[in-house]
C-alpha positions as a Python dict, from the first residue, in 0.01 Angstrom:
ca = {
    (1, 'X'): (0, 0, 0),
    (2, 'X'): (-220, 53, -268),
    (3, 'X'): (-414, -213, -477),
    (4, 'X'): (-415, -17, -797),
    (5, 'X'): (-316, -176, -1111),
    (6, 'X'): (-79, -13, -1366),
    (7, 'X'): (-76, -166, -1770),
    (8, 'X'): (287, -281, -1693),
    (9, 'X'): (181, -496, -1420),
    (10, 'X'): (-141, -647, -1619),
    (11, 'X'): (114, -719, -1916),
    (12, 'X'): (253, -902, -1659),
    (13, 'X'): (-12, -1005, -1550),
    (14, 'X'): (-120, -1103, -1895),
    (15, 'X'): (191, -1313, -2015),
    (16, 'X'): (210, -1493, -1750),
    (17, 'X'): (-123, -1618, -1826),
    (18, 'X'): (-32, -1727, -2184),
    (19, 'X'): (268, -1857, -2114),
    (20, 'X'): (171, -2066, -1771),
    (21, 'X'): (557, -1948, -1687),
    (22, 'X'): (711, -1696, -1535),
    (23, 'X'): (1028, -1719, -1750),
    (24, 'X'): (896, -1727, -2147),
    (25, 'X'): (637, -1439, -1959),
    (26, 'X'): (910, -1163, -1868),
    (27, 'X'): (1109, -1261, -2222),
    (28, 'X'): (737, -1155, -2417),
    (29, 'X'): (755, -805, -2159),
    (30, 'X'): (1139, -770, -2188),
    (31, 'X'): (1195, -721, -1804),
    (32, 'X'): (1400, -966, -1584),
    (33, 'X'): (1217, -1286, -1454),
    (34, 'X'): (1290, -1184, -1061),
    (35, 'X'): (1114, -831, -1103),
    (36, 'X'): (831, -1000, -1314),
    (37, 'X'): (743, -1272, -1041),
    (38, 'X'): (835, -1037, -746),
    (39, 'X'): (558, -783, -872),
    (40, 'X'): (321, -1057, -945),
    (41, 'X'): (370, -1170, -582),
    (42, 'X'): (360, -826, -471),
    (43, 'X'): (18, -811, -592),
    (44, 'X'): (-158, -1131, -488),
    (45, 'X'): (-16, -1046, -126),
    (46, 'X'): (-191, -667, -159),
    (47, 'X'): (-507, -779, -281),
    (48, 'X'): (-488, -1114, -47),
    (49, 'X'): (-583, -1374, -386),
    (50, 'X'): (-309, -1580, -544),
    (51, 'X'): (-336, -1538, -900),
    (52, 'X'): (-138, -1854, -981),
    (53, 'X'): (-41, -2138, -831),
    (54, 'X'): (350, -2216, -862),
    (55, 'X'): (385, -2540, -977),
    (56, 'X'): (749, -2754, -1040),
    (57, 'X'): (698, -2703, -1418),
    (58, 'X'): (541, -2392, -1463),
    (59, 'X'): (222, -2236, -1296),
    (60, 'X'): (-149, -2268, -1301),
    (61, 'X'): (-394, -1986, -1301),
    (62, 'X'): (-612, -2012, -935),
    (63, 'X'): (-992, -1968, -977),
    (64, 'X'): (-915, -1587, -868),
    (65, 'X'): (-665, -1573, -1125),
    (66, 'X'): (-866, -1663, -1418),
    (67, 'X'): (-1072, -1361, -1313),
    (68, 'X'): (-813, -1106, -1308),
    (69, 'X'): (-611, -1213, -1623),
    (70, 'X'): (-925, -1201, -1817),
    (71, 'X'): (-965, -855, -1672),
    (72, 'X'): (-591, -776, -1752),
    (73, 'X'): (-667, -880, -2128),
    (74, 'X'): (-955, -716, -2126),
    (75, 'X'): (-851, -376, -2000),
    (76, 'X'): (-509, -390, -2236),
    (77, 'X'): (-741, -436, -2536),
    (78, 'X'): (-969, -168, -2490),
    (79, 'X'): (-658, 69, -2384),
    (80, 'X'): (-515, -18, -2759),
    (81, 'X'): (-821, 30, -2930),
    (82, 'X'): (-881, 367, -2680),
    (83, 'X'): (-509, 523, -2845),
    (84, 'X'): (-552, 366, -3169),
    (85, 'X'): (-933, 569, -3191),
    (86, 'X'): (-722, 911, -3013),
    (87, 'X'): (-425, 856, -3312),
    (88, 'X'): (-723, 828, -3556),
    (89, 'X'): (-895, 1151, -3418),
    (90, 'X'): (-560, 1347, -3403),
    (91, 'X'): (-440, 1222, -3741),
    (92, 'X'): (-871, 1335, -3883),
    (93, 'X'): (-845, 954, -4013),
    (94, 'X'): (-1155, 892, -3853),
    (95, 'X'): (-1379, 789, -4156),
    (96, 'X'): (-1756, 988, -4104),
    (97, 'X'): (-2000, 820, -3841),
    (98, 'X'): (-2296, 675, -4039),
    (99, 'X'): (-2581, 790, -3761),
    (100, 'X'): (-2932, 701, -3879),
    (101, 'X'): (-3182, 855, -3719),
    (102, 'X'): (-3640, 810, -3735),
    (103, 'X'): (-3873, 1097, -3842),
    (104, 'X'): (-4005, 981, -3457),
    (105, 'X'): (-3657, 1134, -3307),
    (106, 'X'): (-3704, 1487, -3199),
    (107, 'X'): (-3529, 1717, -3442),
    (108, 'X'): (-3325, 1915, -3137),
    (109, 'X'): (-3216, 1599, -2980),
    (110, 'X'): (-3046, 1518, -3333),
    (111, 'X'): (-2921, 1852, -3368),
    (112, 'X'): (-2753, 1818, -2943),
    (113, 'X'): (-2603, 1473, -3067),
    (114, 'X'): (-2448, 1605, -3376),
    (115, 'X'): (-2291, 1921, -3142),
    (116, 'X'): (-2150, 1695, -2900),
    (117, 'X'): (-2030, 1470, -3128),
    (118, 'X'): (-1818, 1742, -3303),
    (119, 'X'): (-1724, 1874, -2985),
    (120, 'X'): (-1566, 1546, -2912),
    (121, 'X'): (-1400, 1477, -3206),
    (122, 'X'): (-1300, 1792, -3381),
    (123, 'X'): (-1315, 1773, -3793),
    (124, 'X'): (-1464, 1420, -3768),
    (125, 'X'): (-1797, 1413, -4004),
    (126, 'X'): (-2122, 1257, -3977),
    (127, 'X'): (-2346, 1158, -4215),
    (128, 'X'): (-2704, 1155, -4163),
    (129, 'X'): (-2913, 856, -4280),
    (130, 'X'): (-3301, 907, -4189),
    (131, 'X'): (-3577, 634, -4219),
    (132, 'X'): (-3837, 461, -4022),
    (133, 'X'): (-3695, 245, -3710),
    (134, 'X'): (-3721, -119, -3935),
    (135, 'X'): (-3502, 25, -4228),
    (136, 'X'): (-3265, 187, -3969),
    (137, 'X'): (-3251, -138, -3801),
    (138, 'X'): (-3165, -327, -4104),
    (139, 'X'): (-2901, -61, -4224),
    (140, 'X'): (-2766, -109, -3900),
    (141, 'X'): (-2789, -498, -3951),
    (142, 'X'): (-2607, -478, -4285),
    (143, 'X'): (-2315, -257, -4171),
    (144, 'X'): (-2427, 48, -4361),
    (145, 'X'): (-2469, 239, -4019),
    (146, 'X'): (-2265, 271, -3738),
    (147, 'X'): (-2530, 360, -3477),
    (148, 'X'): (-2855, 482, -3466),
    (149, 'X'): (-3135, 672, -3292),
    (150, 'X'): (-3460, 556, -3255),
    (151, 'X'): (-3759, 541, -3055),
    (152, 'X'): (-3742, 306, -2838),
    (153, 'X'): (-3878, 20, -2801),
    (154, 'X'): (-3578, -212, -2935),
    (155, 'X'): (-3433, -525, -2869),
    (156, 'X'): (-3188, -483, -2660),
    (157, 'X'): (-3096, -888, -2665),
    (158, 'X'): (-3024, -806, -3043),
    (159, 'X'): (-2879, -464, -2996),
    (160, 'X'): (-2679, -263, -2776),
    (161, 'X'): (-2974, 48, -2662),
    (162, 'X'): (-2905, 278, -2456),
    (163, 'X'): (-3203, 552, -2382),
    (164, 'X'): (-3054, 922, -2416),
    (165, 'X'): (-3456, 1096, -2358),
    (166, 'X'): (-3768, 1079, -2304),
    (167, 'X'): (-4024, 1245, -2374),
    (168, 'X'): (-4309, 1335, -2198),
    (169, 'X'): (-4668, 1257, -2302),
    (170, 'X'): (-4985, 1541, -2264),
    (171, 'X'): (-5232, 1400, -1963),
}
């Protein structure tokens, strides 16, 4: 059997956290109550956890279980905000990405980011911002820019960095 996880199953999955019942759960997912707990059950025997504990009054989520329906939330959040950015794209809604970018940054590497970028998401602008690294930084700080690329180093306890080259210095 496989231990795969489908979005029906972490709505489940996902109500029956909130609600603590099994019940009030498959009214919020409009499926019967049997089929709800069944597949729930299903699950914690698959992946050998219990994900609640069935109590006289309702249920309580198990160590495990606080694990996976924080996982479930997770994962059904990102997937709306994943098709609400696709409806965005295929509707050209998407409002221009505000890149800012340092003198530092090599000009080709800006030029490859911009390419890709409209390769991913056809029609969808972007508007250039240059500056040194503090005043892209503090655009970026101030919600004028949506990302950035810099020379590194950065804070990466203060921002989210991840490295996309490096160059190589003469010896």
């Amino acid at each position: 059997m496989s231990d795969s996880l489908t979005f029906r199953l972490l709505r489940y999955i996902k109500a029956s956290a909130e609600t603590l019942n099994f019940t009030r759960a498959s009214e919020q997912v409009f499926v019967a109550q049997s089929s709800l707990s069944h597949q729930i059950g299903k699950l914690e025997d698959n992946i050998e956890l219990p994900i609640f504990d069935r109590l006289q009054n309702g249920l309580q989520l198990t160590a495990a279980g606080r694990i996976i329906a924080a996982y479930a939330e997770n994962t059904l959040r990102e997937w709306d905000q994943t098709l609400a950015m696709a409806r965005a794209v295929q509707r050209k809604e998407v409002p221009p990405l505000r890149l800012g970018f340092s003198s530092f940054v090599n000009a080709k590497l800006l030029e490859k980011f911009r390419e890709n970028y409209e390769g991913m998401f056809t029609g969808c602008a972007i508007r250039l911002l240059s500056g040194d690294p503090l005043l892209c930084l503090q655009r970026l700080d101030a919600g004028m820019l949506d990302c950035a690329i810099l020379p590194l180093p950065i804070d990466s306890s203060i921002y989210c960095v991840q490295q996309i080259a490096q160059s190589c210095a003469a010896s």
